[in-house]
C-alpha positions in Angstrom: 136.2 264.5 324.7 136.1 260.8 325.3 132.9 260.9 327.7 131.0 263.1 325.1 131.4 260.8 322.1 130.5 257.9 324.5 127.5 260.1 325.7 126.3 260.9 322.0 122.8 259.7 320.9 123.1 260.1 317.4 126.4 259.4 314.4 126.4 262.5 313.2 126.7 264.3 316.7 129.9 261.5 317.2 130.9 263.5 313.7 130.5 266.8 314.6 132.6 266.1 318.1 135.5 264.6 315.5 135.4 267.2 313.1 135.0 270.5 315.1 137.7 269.9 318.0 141.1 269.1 315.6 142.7 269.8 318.6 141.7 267.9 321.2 141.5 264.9 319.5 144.3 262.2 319.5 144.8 259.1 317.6 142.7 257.3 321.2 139.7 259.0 320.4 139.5 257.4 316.9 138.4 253.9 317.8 136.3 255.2 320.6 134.1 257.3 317.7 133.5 254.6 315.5 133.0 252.0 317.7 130.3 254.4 318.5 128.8 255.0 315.6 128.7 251.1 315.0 126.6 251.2 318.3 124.3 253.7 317.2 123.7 252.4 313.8 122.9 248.4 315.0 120.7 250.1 318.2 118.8 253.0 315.4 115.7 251.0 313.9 114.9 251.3 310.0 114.4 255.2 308.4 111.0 255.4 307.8 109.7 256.5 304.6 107.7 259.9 304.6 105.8 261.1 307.3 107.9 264.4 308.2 108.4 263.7 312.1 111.5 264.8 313.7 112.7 261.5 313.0 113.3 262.5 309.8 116.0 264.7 310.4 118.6 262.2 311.5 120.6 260.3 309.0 120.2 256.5 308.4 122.7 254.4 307.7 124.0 254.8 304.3 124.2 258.4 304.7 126.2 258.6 307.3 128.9 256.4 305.7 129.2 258.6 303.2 129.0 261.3 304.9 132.5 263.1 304.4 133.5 263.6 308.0 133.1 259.7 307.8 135.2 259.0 305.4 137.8 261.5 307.4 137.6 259.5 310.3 138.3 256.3 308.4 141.3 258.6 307.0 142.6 259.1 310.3 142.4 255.6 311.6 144.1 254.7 308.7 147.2 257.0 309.3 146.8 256.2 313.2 146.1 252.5 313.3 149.8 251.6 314.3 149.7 254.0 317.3 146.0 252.1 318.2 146.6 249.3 321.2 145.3 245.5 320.5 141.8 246.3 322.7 141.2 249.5 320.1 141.9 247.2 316.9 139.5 245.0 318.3 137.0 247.4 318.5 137.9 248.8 315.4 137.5 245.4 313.4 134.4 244.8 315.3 133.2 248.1 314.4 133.9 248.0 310.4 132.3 244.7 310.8 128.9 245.9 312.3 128.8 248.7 309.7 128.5 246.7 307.0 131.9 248.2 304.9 133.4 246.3 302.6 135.8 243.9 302.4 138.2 246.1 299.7 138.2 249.5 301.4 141.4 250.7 302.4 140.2 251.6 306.3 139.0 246.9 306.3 142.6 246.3 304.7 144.4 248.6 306.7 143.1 247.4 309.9 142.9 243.4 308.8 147.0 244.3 307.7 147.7 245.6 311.8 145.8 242.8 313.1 147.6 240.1 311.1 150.9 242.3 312.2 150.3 241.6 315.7 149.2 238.0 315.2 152.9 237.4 314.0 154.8 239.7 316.5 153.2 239.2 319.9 153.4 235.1 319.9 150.6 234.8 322.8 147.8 236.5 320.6 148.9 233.7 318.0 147.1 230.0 317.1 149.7 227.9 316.0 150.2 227.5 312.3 148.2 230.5 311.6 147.9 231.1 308.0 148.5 234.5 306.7 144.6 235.3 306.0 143.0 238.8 306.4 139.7 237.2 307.5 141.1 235.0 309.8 143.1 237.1 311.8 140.7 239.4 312.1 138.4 236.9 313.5 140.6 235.3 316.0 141.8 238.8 317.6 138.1 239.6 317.8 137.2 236.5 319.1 140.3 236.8 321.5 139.0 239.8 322.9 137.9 239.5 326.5 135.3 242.4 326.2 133.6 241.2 323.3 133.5 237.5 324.9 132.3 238.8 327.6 128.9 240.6 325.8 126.5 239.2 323.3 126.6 240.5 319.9 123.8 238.9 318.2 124.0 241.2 314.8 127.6 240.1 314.7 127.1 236.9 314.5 124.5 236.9 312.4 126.7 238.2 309.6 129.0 236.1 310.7 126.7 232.9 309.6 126.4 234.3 306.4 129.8 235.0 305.8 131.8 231.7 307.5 130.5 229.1 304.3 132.5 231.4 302.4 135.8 230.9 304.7 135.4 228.8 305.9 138.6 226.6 304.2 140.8 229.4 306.0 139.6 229.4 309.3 142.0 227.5 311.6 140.3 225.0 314.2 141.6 227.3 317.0 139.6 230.2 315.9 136.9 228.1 315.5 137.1 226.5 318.5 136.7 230.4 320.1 133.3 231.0 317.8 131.8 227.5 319.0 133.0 229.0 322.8 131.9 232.1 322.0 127.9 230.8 320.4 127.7 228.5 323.4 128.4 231.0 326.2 125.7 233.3 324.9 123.3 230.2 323.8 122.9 231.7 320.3 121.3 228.9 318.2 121.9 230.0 315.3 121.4 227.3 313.2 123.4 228.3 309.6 126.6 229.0 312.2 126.0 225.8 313.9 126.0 223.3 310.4 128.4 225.7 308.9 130.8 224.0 312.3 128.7 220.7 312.0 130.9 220.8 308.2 133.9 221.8 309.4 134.0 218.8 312.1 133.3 216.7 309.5 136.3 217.5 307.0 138.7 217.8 309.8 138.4 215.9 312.6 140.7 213.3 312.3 143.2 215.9 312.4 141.6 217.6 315.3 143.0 216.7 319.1 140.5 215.5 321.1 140.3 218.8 323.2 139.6 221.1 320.3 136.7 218.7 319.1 135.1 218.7 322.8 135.0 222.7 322.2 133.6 222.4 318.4 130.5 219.7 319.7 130.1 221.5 322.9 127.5 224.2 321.3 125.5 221.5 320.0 124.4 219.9 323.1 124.5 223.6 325.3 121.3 224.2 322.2 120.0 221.4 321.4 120.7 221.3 317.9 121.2 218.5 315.9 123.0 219.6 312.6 121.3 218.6 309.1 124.9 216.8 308.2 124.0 214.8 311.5 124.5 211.5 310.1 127.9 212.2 309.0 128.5 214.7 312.0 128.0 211.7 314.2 129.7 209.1 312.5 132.4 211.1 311.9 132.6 211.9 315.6 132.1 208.1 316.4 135.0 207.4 314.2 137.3 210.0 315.5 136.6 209.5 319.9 136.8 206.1 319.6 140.4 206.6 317.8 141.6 208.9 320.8 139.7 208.2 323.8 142.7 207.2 326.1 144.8 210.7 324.4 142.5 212.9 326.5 139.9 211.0 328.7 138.3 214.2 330.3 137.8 215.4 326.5 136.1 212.3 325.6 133.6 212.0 328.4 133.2 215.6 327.3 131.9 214.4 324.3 130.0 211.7 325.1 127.9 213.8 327.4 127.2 216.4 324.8 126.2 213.5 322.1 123.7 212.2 325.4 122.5 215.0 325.8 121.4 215.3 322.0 120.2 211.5 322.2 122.8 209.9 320.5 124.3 206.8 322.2 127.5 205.6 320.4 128.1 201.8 321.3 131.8 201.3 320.7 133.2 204.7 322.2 130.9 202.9 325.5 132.7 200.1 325.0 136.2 201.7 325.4 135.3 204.3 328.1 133.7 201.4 330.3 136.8 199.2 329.4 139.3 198.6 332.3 141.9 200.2 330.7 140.3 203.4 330.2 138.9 203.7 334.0 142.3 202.6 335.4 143.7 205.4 333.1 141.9 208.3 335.1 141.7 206.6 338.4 144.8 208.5 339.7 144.2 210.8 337.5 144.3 214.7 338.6 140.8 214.8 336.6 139.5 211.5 338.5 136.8 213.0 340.2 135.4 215.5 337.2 135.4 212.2 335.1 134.1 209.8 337.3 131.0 211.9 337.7 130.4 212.1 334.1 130.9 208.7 333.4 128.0 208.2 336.2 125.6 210.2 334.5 126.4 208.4 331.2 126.0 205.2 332.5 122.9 206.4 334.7 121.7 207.4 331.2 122.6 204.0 329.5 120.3 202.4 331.8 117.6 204.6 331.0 117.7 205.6 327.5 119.7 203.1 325.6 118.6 199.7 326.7 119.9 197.4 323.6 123.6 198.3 324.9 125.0 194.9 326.4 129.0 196.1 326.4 130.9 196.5 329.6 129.1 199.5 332.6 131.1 201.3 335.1 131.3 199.5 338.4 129.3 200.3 341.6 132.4 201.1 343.2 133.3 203.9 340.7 129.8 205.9 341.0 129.4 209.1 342.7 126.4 211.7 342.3 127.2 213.6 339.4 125.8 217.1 341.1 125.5 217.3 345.0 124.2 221.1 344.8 122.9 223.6 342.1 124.8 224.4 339.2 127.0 227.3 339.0 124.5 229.2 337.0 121.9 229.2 339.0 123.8 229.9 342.1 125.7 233.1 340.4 122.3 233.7 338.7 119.7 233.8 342.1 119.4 237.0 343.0 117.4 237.3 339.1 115.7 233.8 339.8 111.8 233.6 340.0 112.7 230.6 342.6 112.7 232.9 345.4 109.0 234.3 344.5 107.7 231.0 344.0 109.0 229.2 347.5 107.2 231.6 349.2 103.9 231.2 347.0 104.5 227.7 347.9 105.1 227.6 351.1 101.7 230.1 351.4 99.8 227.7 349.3 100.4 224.1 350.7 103.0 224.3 353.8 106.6 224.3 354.0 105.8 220.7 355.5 104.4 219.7 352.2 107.5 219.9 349.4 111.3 220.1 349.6 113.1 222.9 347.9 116.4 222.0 346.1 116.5 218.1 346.7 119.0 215.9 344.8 117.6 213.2 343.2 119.7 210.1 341.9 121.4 209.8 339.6 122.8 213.3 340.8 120.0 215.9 339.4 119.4 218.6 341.5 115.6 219.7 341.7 114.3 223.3 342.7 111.0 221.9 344.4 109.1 218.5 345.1 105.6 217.3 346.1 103.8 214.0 346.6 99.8 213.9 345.4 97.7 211.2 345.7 95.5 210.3 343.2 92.7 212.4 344.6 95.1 215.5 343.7 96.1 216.3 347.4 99.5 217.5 348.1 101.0 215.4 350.9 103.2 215.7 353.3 106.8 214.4 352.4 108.8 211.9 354.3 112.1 212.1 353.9 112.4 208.1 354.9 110.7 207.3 351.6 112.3 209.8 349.3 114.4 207.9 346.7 118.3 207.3 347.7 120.6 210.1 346.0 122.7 207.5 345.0 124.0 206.6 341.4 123.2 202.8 342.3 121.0 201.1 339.5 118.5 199.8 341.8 118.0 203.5 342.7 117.7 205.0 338.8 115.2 202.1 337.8 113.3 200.6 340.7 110.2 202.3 341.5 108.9 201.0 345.3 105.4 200.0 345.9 105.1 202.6 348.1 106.4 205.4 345.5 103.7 204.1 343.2 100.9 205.1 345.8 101.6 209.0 344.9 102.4 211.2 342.3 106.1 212.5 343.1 106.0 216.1 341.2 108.6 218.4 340.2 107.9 222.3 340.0 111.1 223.2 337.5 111.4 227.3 337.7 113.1 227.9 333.9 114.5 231.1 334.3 116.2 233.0 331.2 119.7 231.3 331.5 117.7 227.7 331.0 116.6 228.2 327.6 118.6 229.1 324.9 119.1 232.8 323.7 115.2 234.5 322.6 114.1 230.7 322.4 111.8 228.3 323.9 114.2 225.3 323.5 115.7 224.7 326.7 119.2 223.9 326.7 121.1 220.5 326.7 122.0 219.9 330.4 118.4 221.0 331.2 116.3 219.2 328.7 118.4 216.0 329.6 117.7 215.9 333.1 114.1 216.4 332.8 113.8 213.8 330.0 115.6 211.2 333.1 113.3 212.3 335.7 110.5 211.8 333.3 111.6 208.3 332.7 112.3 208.1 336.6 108.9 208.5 336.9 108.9 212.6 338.0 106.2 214.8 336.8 107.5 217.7 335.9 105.6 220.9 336.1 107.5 223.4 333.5 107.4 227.1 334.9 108.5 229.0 332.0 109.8 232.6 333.0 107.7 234.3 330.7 104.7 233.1 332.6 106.1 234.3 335.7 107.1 237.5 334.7 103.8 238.7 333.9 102.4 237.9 337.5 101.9 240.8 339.7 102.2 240.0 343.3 102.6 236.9 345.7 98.4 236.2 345.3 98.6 236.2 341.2 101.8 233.9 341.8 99.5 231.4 344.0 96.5 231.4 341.6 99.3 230.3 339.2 100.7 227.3 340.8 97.5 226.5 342.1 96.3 225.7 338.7 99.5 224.0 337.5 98.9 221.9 340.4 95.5 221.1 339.7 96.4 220.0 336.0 99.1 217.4 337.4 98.0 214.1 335.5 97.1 211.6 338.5 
């Protein structure tokens, strides 16, 4: 019964599989149907008016939730809920929220009233201090939920942003520290979520520990949002790091790179994670080498983007390369990379000889491909003797060599889906800051945007492509 509510392609067939077997359905098959019908409903574009196709026949929306084996299901889960496990609540809750019902029917109260349950008997589904609020529980046990952190629910959150202003006084910084988690993972930017978190740093941060905050900013930077509180939003965070940036130094530098990466440079919280005390802090640190390679990019990034700073820089002897290999996303994420295609269009077009695929590049940015041109716009063969030293030394992040300025170093940049953020052209923060470096390092970068790529057919369209990005290199 189970496999042939999952297979159905319409609600009212979920309906009819409820309604006309009493008895072999149990109080497991419950959540299974209307999770279903949630599915269906969200996938199922707008009724259209008229026209007397067979599209006509099905039900839209609002008919089936009042349809009256609807409202029978929603009777049964309403006896049944206390049999249901936490994963079917879940899904229920998810489900109720996805259909749109409202916030006073008794199947919403019923299952908000289990879910709170739980959140007071099973202590490790509980925040700490959680108040007693029906919207709030609900929230954090869906947001808790493995499955449904592990897919992207873009309706969902959508309502969500319309709905959070309204609660968002009884939302505890735990749950919202699993939305922020949640919005980055699946690089959703959407922007009336994002201030509506933006407002919440603001009115509590100074009651916030340092690790919660890292979580709250972290979605920021990942989409290259700035907030429209942003003054206050940074001041406020300003403020706040500086306060605590010896309680939890791995959370600061956290913080710091995400306000880099959205070009904001704050001065004193420099000041105290450059100080002495603050490096001697993490030195023997189990964290030492995670934070010593952020605070190499930072300060590669002071030297490049924020000039006017004159307070204390992290010592030679301290730097490292904050990458040595491709991120984790591109290495779990290569088998659906254009990067493949392209090398060999590449290597076809001007010689494996002629650029190096993956290189490093100070202060610690790995590239996918790089070429030398002269000013005559002929690729040239690379020697590896006068590539720059992938090292996080000054001298190698702002001196340019007379013999580097005799060519045009270029950067092909393949920006698969992952690089941008969700059904957007903005890139996200980790990406759009190391191109903006390598800019300033003097790297041209040549931007292949997946949607480009993916309408090539065939190595020889692929070729014509980069031939032409090539030729439109500024020399």
């Amino acid at each position: 019964m189970k496999r042939l509510i999952e297979r159905s392609r319409r609600p009212d067939e979920v309906l009819r599989w409820v309604a006309q077997n009493p008895a072999k359905i149990s109080h497991n098959h419950y959540p299974v149907a209307l999770q279903k019908i949630g599915q269906l409903l969200q996938a199922s574009p707008p009724a259209r008016g008229g026209g007397g196709g067979p599209d006509t026949e099905a039900p839209d929306g609002r008919e089936i939730l009042e349809h009256q084996d609807f409202h029978t299901l929603c009777n049964a889960i309403v006896n049944d809920c206390a049999k249901f496990d936490n994963f079917s609540i879940v899904n229920c809750l998810y489900a109720v929220a996805a259909l749109g019902l409202p916030s006073d029917s008794q199947v919403v109260q019923v299952l908000e009233a289990e879910s709170q349950s739980r959140l007071t008997m099973v202590p490790h589904l509980r925040a700490p201090h959680c108040p007693g609020v029906s919207s709030q529980s609900s929230l954090e046990l869906i947001f808790s939920s493995h499955l449904f952190y592990q897919n992207r629910q873009e309706r969902f959150i959508s309502s969500l942003a319309e709905e959070l202003p309204k609660k968002v006084e009884s939302i505890t910084p735990y749950t919202m520290a699993l939305i922020a988690k949640y919005v980055a993972r699946h690089r959703l930017r959407d922007t009336r979520l994002l201030d509506t978190i933006a407002d919440f740093v603001v009115k509590k941060a100074e009651y916030l520990d340092s690790k919660v905050i890292q979580k709250l900013v972290f979605p920021f930077s990942r989409m290259s949002y700035r907030p429209t509180n942003q003054q206050q939003f940074f001041s406020r965070l300003e403020e706040v790091v500086e306060l605590k940036a010896l309680s939890s130094p791995l959370a600061t530098v956290n913080i710091l790179m995400s306000l880099f990466q959205l070009g904001h440079f704050p001065g004193p919280v420099l000041h105290r994670v450059f100080s002495s005390a603050f490096i001697s802090n993490v030195t023997n640190s189990p964290y030492a080498v995670i934070v010593r390679r952020y605070l190499s990019l930072l300060d590669a990034a002071v030297e490049l983007e924020y000039r006017e700073y004159s307070g204390p820089r992290l010592q030679d002897a301290h730097k490292v390369l904050m990458f040595d290999h491709a991120l984790t996303a591109d290495e779990v994420n290569r088998k659906y990379s254009y990067k493949g295609l392209v090398a060999e269009a590449l290597r076809q077009l001007v010689g494996e000889q002629n650029y190096k695929q993956d290189e490093v590049l100070a202060p610690g940015y790995n590239t996918d491909f790089l070429l030398w041109m002269d000013s005559s716009g002929r690729v040239l063969p690379i020697r590896t003797s006068l590539l720059p030293e992938s090292k996080p030394a000054d001298d190698a992040v702002t001196v340019v060599t007379a013999e580097f300025q005799k060519f045009s170093p270029v950067i092909m940049s393949v920006n698969d889906k992952w690089h941008y953020c969700h059904n957007s052209e903005v890139l996200v923060g980790s990406r759009a800051m190391r191109d903006r470096h390598l800019r300033l390092l003097g790297y041209v970068i040549l931007q292949l945007p997946y949607p480009e790529l993916e309408k090539l057919n065939g190595i020889e369209e692929v070729k014509q492509y980069l031939h032409q990005k090539l030729l439109d290199v500024p020399l």
